[in-house]
N, C-alpha and C positions, 0 to 999 in steps of 0.2 A: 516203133518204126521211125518218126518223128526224130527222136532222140539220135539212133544210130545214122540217120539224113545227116544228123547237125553235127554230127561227130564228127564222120567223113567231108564235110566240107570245112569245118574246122582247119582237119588235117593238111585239107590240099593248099589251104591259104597260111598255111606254118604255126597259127596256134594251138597252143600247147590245150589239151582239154582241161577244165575246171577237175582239181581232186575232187575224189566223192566223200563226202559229207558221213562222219559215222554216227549211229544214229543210236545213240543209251539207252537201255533198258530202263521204265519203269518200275520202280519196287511199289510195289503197293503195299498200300498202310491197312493194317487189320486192326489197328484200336477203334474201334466204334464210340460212340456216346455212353451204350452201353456198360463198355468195357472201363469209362472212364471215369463213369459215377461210378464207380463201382470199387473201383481203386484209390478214389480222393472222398472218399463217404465220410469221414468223420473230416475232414476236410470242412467239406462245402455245408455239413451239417454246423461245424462250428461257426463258420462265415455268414450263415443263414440266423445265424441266432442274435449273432452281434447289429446286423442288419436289420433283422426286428428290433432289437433292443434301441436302437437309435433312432426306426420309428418310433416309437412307444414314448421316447424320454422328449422328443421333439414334440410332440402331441400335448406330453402334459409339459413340458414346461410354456406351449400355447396357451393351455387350457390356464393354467396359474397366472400368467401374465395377462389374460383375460377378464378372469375371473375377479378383477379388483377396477376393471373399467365398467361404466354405465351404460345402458340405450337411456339417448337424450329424450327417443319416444317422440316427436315429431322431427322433421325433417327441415333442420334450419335454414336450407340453401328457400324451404318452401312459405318457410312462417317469415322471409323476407322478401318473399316472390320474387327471387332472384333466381339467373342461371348459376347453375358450377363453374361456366368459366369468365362470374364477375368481376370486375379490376376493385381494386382494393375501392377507386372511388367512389367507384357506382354500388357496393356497400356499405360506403359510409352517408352517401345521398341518401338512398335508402333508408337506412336506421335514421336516419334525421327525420323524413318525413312520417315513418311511421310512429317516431318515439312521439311527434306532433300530433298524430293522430289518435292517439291509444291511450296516451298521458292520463291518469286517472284523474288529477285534480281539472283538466278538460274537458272531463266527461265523467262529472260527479251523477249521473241518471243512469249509466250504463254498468249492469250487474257483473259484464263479461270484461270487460278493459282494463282490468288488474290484471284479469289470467293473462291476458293476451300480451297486456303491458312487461310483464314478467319473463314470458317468454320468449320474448322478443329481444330484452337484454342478455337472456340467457345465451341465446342464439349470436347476439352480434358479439358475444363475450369470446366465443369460438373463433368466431371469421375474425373478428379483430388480429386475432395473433395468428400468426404466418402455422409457427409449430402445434397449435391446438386442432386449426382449420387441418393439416395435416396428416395429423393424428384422427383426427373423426373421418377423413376420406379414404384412410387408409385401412382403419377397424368398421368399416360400415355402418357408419353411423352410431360409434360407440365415445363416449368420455370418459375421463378422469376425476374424479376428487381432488382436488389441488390438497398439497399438506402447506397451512401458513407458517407465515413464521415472521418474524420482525427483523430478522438480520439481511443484510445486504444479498441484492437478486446479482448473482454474477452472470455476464453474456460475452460471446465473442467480443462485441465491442466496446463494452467496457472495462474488460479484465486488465489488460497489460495499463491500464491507468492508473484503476482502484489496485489492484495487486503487487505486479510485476515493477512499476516505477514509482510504487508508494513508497517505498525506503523502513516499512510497517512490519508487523511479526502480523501474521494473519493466520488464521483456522480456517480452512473452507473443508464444507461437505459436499459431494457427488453424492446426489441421492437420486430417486425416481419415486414418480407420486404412487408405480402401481405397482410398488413391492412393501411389502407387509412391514418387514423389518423397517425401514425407513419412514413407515407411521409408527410404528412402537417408539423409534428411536426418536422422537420430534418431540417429546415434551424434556426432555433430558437434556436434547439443543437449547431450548428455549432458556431451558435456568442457567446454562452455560454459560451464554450468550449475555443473561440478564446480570451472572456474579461473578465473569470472567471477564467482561465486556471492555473493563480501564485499561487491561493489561496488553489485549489482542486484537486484531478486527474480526469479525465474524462475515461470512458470509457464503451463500450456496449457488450451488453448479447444477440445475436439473439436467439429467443426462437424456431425458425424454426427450423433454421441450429444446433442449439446447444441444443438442450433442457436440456443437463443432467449439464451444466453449467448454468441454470436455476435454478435447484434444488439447488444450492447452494448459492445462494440470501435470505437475512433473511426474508423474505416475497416471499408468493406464491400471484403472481398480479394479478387478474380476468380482469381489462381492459390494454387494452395498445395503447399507451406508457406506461409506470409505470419508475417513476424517483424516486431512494430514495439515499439520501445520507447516508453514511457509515463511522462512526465514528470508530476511530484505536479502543473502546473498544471492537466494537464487533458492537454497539446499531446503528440505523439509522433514518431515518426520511421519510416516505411516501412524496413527492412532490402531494398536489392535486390535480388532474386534469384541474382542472377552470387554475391555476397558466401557464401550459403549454400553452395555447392558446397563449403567444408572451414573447418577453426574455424581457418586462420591469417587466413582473410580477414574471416571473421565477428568476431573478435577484434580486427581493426584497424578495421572499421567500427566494433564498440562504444565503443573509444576514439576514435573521429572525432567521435563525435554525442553520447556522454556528456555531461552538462549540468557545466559549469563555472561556477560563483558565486562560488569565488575572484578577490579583487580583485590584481594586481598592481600591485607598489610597487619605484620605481627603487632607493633609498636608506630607511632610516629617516626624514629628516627627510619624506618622501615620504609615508610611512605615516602619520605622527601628523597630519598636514595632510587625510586621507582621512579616517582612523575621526574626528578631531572634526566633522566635518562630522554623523557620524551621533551628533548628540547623546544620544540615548537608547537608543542599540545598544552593551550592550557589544564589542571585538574581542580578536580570535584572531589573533596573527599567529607564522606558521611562517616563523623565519628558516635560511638553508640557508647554510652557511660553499660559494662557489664562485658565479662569475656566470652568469648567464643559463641554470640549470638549469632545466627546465620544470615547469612543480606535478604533483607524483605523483598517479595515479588514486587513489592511498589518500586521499589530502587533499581531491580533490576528491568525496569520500564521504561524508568529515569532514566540509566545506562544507554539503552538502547535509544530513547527517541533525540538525546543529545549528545550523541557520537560525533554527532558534526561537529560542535561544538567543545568539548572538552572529555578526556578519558578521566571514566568516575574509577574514586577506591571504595574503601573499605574498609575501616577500623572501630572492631569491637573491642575496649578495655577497661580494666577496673581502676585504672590511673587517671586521675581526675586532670583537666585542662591544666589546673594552676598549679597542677605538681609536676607539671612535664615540664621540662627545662627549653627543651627546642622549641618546643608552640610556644612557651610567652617570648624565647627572643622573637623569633616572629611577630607576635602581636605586638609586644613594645617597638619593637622596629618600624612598624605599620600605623602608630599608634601616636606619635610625634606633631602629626599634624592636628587639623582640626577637623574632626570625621570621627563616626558616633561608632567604628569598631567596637573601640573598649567595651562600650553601654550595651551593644545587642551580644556580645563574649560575655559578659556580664551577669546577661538575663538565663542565659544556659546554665551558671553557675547556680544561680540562687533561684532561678524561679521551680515550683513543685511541679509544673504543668509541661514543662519542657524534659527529657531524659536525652536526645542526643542533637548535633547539631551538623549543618552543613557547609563547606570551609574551599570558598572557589581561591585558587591562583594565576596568575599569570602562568605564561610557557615556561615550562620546568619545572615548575614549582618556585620561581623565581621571586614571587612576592606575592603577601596576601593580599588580595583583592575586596574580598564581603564574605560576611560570615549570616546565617539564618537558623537561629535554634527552632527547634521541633519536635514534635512528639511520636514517639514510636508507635501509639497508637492511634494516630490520625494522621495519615501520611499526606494526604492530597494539596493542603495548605502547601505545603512546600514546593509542588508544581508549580504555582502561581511566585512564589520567590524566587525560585530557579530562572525564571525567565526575566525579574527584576536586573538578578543578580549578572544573569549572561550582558544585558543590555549595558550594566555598567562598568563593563569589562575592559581591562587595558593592559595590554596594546589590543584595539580593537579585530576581532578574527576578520580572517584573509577571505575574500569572496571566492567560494569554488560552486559549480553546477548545485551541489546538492544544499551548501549555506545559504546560497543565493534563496533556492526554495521554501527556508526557514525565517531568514532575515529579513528580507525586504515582502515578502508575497503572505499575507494574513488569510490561510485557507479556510479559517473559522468564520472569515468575513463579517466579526463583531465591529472591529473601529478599521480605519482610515489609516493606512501604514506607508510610511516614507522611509528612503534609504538614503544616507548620506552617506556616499560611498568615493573615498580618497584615491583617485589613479596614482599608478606609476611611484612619484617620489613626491606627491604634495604632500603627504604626513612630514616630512619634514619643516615643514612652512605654514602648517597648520593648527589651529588651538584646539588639538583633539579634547585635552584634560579641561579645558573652557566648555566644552560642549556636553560632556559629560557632566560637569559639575551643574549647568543647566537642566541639563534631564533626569538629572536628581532628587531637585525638587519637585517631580513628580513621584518619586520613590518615598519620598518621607516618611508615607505611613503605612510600607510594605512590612515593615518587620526586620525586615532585615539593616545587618551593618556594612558600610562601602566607604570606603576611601574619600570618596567624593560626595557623601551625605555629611552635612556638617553636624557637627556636636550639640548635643540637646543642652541649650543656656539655661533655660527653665522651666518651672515645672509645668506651666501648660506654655509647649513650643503653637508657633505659629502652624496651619494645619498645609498640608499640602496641596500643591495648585491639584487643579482636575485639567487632564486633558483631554483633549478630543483625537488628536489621530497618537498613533505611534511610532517615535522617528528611533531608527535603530540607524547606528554609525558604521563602518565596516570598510576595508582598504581592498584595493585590488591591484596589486605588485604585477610588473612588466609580465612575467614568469607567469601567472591566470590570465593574462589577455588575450586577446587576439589581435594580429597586426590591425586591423582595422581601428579598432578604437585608440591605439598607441598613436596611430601616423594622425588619428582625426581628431583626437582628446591632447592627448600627451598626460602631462601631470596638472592636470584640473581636477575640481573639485565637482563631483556629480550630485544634483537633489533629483532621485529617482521615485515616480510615483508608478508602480508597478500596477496596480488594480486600472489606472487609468491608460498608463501606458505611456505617460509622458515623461518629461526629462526637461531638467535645464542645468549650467554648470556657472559655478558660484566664481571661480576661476579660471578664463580660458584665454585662449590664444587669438587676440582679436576681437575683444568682445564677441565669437561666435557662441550661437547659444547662449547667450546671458541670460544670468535668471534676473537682471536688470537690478539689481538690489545697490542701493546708494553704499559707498564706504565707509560714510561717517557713521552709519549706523549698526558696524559694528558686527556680532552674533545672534541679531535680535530678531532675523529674521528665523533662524531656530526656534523660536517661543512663539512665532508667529503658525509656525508649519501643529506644531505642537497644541496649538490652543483653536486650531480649526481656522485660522486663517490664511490658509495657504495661496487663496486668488492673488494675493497681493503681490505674488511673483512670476513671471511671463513663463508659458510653459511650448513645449515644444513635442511633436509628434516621434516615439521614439523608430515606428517604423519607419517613417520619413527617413527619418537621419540615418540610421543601420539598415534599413532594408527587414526589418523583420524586431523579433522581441531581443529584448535587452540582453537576457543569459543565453540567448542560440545566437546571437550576433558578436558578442562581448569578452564573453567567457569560455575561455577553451578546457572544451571534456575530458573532464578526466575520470577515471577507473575510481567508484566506490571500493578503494585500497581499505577502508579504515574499518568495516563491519566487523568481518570475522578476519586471524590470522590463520 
């Protein structure tokens, strides 16, 4: 009635009526639930199983991950009457005054104050560390068995130090204290560790305790242990699993994939045709009296930790020194002056004790430098000469990021090391082969032969000085600097004390920065730096002067090109 009202009035007032609306049949659905287990039954029967089984495997792979942690058996938050939510300090208050309290040699009457004392380290052994506290809030009150070990604890922040910008060949393992395999596999590390140890670093990743120093492992491991070695480029090597089951096999994989940068050379005239090609690199070449011997892992260590330093060869032959025509011109070439070459060439010849020897050049192979016999079976001695032999090396190498952290910075922190380090173009103006010749006589009774060791007159020579610091010489050309020290040095002569951090310049512009040293005195303030008395010259704050450390002020970054090609 309504409707045909509003129609008719619609109409009278001229609008049009609203079309009518058509209105679709619903189909209705006859699949029931019924109908639909009933047609997907092996379906959902399958899907039903997988589902279990994913229960099932979650459960026990709980139950196994479980089953290798501990109940601590009192409640640590209680045995140091602390809350759960105590700040790290009011734990460590705590543990002070109770370890005061409980101390057994404190309370030598009291029967009970061992157990208690006991568990009270035990307890603050937990809360101490962020991931153990962690771990026990997280498993209910459950701990782990640590698995020891003597090689290096790697953590988020220490890794990209020890590792990443060590310039080192490193082994690390990913392990976890509470998987089985990774206790089997820990006495196997250990001998690794103990008889691989010269050649690599060792050290471990818990992926429990540590996981976020995990993440930064070039591989994400799915089983563990997981062993891979870590090459200074960056690149690594996966260890296979089969290999881990005992250290004779883990031992030949390490020498399967050890990185090799030694170049071999058929013959001598072989060698000098290779290192000139490296115009600007001085070489190391270990000749081995015998053919076709393979390069020792010691050499290839050698290789590797003074890359910076000069590209090693390699020649194994049955042609004795003094029947090779090219090394004695060499030698006699070398040999003119007054310098004990001959004599330590010499001792290779004739001595029974020595079978090969080591033979540094200048860049290209351009002139022999020192020579160091040695024995094939006692390699390590020669470490110690190598670093003789680098130090009295000429034309002195070029200061880069990575030399810098060899030459002047003594990471062993045995002696007191100084850098005399030439800017710009003062090698031109300067008595580099004076200063060498100086620090030679600290060389005297290294073994080896140098250019600038003088000639042994008789038969008991005078013995060599001892010194106290270590001064290594080293140039640093416009092309390594940074504008900073060009516009502020120019071509002065730097005496750089890296461990202290100071500086002063032998030649500058202005007397700035003077290390104050009289003229008439010569190079003598060299034997001075040398023999531990170095106060005697005025020193200066290097961050003062640059704003910051010597090689991130000084030295412009450049690309570790040289590792691997």
């Amino acid at each position: 009635m309504e409707v045909n009202a509003r129609k008719r009035h619609n109409a009278a007032r001229g609008v049009s009526p609203r079309p009518t609306r058509t209105v679709k049949p619903v189909r209705k659905t006859y699949l029931t639930v019924t109908k639909f287990i009933k047609d997907y039954a092996v379906v959902l029967t399958l899907l039903g199983v997988l589902a279990l089984g994913l229960v099932l495997k979650y459960f026990e792979d709980s139950y196994h991950s479980m089953e290798n942690f501990t109940e601590f058996g009192d409640d640590i938050y209680a045995v140091l009457g602390i809350s759960r939510s105590a700040t790290d300090a009011e734990i460590r208050a705590k543990y002070r005054q109770l370890n005061h309290k409980w101390h057994p040699d404190k309370n030598p009457n009291c029967s009970d104050c061992k157990d208690k004392f006991m568990k009270l380290k035990a307890a603050y052994k937990i809360l101490s560390n962020p991931e153990l506290k962690r771990l026990y809030d997280r498993t209910n009150g459950r701990t782990v068995d640590v698995i020891p070990s003597t090689t290096t604890v790697l953590t988020q922040a220490n890794y990209d130090e020890l590792v990443t910008d060590s310039g080192d060949v490193w082994v690390v393992q990913l392990y976890s204290d509470d998987v089985h395999e990774c206790q089997n596999f820990a006495k196997h590390w250990e001998e690794a560790a103990n008889k691989l140890g010269h050649f690599a670093s060792f050290g471990r990743v818990n992926g429990l305790l540590y996981p976020k120093a995990a993440k930064k492992l070039p591989i994400k491991a799915q089983l563990l242990p997981a062993v891979m070695m870590i090459f200074p480029d960056g690149g690594y090597d996966l260890f296979p699993q089969e290999v881990l089951r005992s250290f004779r096999q883990f031992k030949d994989y390490f020498l399967q994939v050890y990185p090799n940068v030694v170049i071999n050379c058929t013959d001598y005239d072989d060698f000098k045709k290779k290192a000139a090609a490296s115009i600007d690199r001085p070489a190391m070449l270990f000749r081995n009296y015998g053919p076709g011997r393979p390069v020792p892992i010691t050499l290839m260590n050698i290789a590797m930790k003074y890359k910076w330093a000069f590209d090693t060869y390699w020649l194994s032959s049955e042609v004795h020194l003094h029947a090779d025509p090219t090394f004695m011109n060499d030698l006699m070439g070398v040999s003119n002056g007054d310098n004990n070459i001959p004599e330590s060439t010499a001792a290779f010849q004739m001595s029974n004790t020595v079978d090969a020897i080591a033979m540094l050049y200048g860049a290209g192979a351009s002139s022999l430098m020192a020579t160091a016999p040695y024995s094939r079976g006692a390699l390590e001695p020669i470490r110690r000469s190598i670093n003789s032999m680098v130090t009295l090396l000429y034309p002195p190498l070029e200061l880069s990021r990575e030399s810098f952290r060899h030459l002047c910075k003594d990471e062993t922190g045995t002696i007191h090391r100084f850098c005399i380090i030439l800017a710009g173009e003062s090698y031109l103006n300067f008595q580099e082969k004076d200063i060498l010749k100086m620090l030679a006589q600290f060389e005297r009774d290294s073994g080896i032969g140098s250019i600038f060791i003088p000639r042994l007159e008789s038969a008991e020579p005078a013995p060599a000085l001892t010194k106290s610091a270590d001064v290594k010489l080293a140039r640093l050309p416009e092309q390594r600097s940074t504008r900073m020290i060009r516009d502020m040095i120019g071509n002065a002569v730097i005496v750089l004390d890296a461990a202290r951090n100071k500086f002063c310049l032998i030649k500058s512009n202005g007397g700035l920065y003077s290390c104050g040293i009289d003229e008439d005195a010569g190079l003598s303030w060299v034997m001075d730096i040398a023999e531990g008395a170095y106060d005697t010259l005025s020193w200066f704050e290097v961050s003062r002067a640059f704003g910051g450390s010597f090689d991130d002020m000084c030295i412009i970054r450049t690309r570790r090109w040289f590792y691997f090609f």
